[in-house]
C-alpha positions, -999 to 999 in steps of 0.1 A, spaced: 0 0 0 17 33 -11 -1 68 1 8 102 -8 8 129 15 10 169 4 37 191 29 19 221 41 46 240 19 33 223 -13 68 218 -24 65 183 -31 48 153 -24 61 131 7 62 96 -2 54 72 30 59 35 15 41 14 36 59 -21 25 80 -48 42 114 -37 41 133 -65 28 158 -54 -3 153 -89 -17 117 -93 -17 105 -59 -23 128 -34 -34 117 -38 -73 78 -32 -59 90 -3 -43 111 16 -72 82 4 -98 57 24 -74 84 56 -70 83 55 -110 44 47 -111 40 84 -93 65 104 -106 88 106 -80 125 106 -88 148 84 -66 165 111 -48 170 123 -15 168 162 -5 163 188 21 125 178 16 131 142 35 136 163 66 106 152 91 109 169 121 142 156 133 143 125 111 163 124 73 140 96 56 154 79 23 145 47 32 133 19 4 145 40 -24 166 20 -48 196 43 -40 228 42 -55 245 70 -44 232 102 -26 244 140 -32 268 150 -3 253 167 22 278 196 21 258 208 -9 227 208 7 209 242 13 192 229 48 223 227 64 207 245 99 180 212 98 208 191 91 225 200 121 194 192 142 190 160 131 185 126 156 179 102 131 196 92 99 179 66 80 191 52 46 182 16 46 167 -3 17 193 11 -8 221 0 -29 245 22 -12 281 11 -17 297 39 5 289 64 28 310 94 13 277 113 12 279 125 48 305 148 39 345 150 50 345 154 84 309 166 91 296 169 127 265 155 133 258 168 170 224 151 176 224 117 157 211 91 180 202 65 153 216 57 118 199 30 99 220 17 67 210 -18 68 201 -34 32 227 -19 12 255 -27 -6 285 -12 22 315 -28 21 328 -9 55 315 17 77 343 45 57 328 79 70 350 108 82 318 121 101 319 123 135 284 112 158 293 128 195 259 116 205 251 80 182 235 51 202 227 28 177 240 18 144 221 -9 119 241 -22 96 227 -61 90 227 -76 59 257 -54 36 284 -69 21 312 -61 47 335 -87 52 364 -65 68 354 -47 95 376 -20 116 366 -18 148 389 17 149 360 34 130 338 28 153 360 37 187 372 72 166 337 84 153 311 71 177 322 69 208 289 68 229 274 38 207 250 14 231 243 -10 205 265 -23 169 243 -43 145 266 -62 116 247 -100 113 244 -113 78 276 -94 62 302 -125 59 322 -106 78 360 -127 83 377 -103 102 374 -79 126 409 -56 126 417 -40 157 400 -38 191 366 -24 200 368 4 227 336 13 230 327 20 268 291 23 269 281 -5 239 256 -31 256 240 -50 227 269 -64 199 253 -87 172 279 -102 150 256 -136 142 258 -153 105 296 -138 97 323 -162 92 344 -149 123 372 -177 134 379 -164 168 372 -134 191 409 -115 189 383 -79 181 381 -83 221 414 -93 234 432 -61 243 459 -61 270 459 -25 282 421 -17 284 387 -35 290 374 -32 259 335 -31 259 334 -29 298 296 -25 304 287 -48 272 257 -70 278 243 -89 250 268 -105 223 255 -122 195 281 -145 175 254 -170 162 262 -190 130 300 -177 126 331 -206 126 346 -201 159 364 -231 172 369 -223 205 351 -202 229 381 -183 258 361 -177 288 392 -159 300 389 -129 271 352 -127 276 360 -127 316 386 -96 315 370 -79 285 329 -80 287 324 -81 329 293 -75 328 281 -95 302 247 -115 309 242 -133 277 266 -146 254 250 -169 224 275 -189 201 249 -212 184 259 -230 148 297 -228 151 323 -250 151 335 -250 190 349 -277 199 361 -270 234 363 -242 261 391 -224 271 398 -208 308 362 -218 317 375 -233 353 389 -198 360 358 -178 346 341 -154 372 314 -136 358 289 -127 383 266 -112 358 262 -140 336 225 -150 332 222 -169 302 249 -195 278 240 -209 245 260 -227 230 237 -252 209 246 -270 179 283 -272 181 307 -300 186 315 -299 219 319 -332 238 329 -326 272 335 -287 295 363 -299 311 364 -273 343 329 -262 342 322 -272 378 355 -248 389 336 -216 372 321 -190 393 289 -181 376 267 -177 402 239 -157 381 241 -188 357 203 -191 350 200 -211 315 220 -231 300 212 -247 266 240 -273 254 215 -288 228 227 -304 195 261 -310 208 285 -343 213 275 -351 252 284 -388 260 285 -383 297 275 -356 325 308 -359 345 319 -325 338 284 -311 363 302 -337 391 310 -311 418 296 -283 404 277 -255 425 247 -236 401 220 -227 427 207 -200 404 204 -228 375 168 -227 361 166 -243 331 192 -266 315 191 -282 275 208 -314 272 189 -321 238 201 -338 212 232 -352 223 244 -387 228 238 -387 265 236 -422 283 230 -416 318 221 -384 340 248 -396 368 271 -367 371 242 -339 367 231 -359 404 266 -348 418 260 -314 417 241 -288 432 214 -274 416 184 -265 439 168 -240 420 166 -262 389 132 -265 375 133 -278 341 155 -306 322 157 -309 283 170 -348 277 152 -355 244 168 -370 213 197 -387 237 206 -426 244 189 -421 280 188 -447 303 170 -428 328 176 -440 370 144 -424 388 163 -430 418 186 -411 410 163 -378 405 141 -391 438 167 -387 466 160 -349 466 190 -331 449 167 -314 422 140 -303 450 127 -275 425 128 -301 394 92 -299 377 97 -302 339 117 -330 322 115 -336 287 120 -371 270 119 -385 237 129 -410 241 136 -427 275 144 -457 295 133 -455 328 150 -477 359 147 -477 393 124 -490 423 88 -483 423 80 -466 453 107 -440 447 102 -438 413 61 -434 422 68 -406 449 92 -389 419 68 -389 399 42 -378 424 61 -345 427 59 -336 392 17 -340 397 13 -325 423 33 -297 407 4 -300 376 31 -309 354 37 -330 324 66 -350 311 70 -348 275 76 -380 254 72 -402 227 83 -435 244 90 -441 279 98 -478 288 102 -488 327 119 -522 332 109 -528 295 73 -521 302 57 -496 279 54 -469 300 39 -438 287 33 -436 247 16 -398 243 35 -365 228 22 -352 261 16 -375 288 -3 -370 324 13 -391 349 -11 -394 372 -26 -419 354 4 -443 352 11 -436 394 10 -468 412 -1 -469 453 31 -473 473 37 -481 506 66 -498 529 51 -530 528 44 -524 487 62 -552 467 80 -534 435 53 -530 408 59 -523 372 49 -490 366 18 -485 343 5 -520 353 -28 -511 380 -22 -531 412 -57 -548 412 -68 -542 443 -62 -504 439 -96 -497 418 -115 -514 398 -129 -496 360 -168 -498 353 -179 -506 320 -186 -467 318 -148 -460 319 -154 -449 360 -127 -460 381 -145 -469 418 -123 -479 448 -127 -515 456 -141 -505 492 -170 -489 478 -201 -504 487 -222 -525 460 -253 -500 463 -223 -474 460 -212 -483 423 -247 -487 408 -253 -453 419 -220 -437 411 -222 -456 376 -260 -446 369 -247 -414 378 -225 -413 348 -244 -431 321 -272 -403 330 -244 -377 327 -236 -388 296 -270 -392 278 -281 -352 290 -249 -338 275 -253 -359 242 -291 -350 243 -284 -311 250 -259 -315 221 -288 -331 196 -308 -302 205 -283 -271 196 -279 -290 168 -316 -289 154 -323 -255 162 -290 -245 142 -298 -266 108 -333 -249 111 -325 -215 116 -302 -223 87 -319 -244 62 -336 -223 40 -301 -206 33 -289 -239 22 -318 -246 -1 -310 -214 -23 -272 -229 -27 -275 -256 -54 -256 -251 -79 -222 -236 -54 -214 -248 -19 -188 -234 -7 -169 -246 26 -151 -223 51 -118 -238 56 -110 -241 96 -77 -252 106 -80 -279 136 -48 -279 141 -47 -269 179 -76 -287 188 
């Protein structure tokens, strides 16, 4: 949808495209309509809204310096620059060394920039967008020199394979450097400063790092809180036994090849909330042996090659509420998960499983979980070889056998008989109950039954009345409304 709206001046029509931004998808729709209405592709003192210069989605190749311009006192005022949607392949427009004294945000994502190259200095810049260029060199200089107040440095999607020099940036929070091909984090690893000291938020999603050094993000980034490094190629962890960041909330590190985090349990994270280890090379747990996480909330073990939960018992992790294990080699010891080490444990997920271990402890485990109105999650569950639970989503308290200290172990999922006994109305009565009890009780239900499928009959009628004369008039078309039952 494109609308036209008239400036009070009468000058010229300003052009608000109201399309999806995405230079690969739309960007021919949007210079057809520019041409469709007679508007030339250029950008001009008339862009200026209030304190906004708006050129976005324009099929720009290259832009008249702004040196030239005749607005140079609105220029001045300006807070945001944005130029995105273009085919920009530099940024010599700005000017040689212009000031711009008020830029809080400069959008240039969608281009075709092969490095941030701008004399102009930004005294004031917060936030520069520069996803999905063609920038595979980045210098990290250009951003220390001319923006030295930036809070957050967007450059995913550019194939970005080096990063020359080190940032020094001390107020950036939010770094996203995901889908580049970056081999190792040396764009942090000064020796004289802490580079990005009150950093927050790094992105390095979907590069080719092989190694992740806990000790660089330790002395460079101390107040990181999350640090994701999914799709890479890390195969091990450096310095983590040493690590002590005591802001550090969140650590993903899913699909990657690691295969063991030797000194994990030596690392003081005591913020540690999630960790997701998913799509990795686990065989064993023995790394968690020892280890202290009280603040540990939710851990993904997913898609490894995981055998046995042992080591994850020999930790401590109190606050520990749910477990990921699907897609591993489980063979899972209830015991082990019964004997009160995961007191906070609510969620485990399973697909699928082996389940050992004694009956009444496994019962009272699993007891905890209802009484917690939780599920597990499964496809398969087997206990002693017994088909346990066979649902995507599975109740357990229908598979919770009676327990007590003179209880003989009982397969779970087979109903001790003298527990209840089930009517041929699907009603399960307590064998004590007398016989006048469970005529009643099943009555009770049959009756229930035959009103609701009665009231049903009857909404039904008065609905293909009220509509049937409608239907009549439709013989030569019917057409059906398609409803998706999907989340029935």
């Amino acid at each position: 949808m494109c609308t036209v709206q008239i400036s009070p001046s009468g000058t010229r029509p300003q052009i608000q495209l109201n399309l999806i931004r995405s230079k690969y998808q739309n960007q021919n729709i949007m210079r057809f309509a520019l041409l469709v209405i007679g508007v030339a592709n250029a950008c001009t003192c008339d862009d200026i809204l209030g304190s906004a210069l708006s050129c976005s989605d324009r099929g720009l190749q290259e832009v008249e310096n702004l040196d030239t311009w005749l607005c140079q006192s609105e220029l001045q005022t300006l807070s945001s620059l944005r130029f995105d949607g273009n085919n920009l392949a530099s940024l010599s427009f700005l000017g040689s060394n212009r000031d711009f004294p008020l830029v809080e945000h400069f959008y240039l994502e969608d281009n075709d920039l092969i490095a941030f190259d701008t004399n102009a200095t930004f005294p004031l810049l917060q936030y520069i967008h520069l996803t999905r260029n063609h920038i595979t060199t980045l210098d990290a200089n250009a951003f220390n020199k001319q923006t030295p107040t930036l809070v957050g440095l967007n450059v995913q999607n550019n194939g970005i394979l080096e990063i020359k020099n080190v940032f020094n940036l001390p107020r950036l929070q939010s770094l996203r450097l995901a889908r580049n091909n970056l081999t190792d984090l040396g764009f942090l690893n000064s020796t004289n400063v802490t580079s990005l000291p009150d950093l927050r938020f790094l992105n390095l999603d979907n590069n080719k790092l092989r190694n992740l050094d806990f000790g660089v993000l330790n002395n460079q980034t101390p107040m990181l809180t999350s640090v994701t490094l999914q799709g890479n190629n890390i195969s091990h962890l450096v310095h983590l036994d040493t690590a002590t960041m005591s802001e550090l909330f969140d650590i993903s590190l899913d699909n990657n090849l690691l295969t063991d985090l030797p000194g994990f349990a030596s690392s003081k994270l005591p913020s540690l909330a999630f960790l997701s280890l998913a799509g990795n090379k686990l065989a064993k747990l023995d790394f968690f042996q020892g280890a202290n996480f009280s603040s540990l909330n939710k851990l993904n073990l997913a898609f490894n090659s995981i055998s046995n939960i042992d080591g994850l018992a020999q930790g401590n992790f109190l606050s520990l509420a749910t477990l990921f294990l699907a897609s591993n080699d489980l063979l899972l010891n209830v015991d082990i998960l019964s004997v009160g080490d995961f007191p906070a444990l609510t969620k485990i997920f399973l697909s699928p499983a082996t389940i050992i271990g004694s009956t009444c402890q496994s019962s009272a485990f699993f007891a905890n979980f209802v009484s917690n109105s939780s599920t597990f999650r499964c496809s398969e569950m087997l206990y002693n070889g017994t088909i346990l639970l066979s649902e995507v989503a599975c109740n357990l308290e229908n598979v919770i056998d009676s327990c007590s200290p003179t209880n003989s172990p009982t397969a779970i999922g087979t109903r001790n008989p003298t527990v209840a006994s089930t009517s041929a109305a699907g009603v399960n009565i307590p064998d004590d109950t007398s016989d006048a009890d469970k005529s009643l009780l099943i009555g009770l239900a049959v009756g229930g039954v035959v009103a609701v499928a009665g009231f049903s009959f009857a909404i039904f009628m008065v609905f293909f009345k009220s509509n049937s004369h409608s239907l009549n008039k439709s013989s030569s078309k019917v057409y059906y409304q398609n409803t998706n039952y999907q989340n029935r």
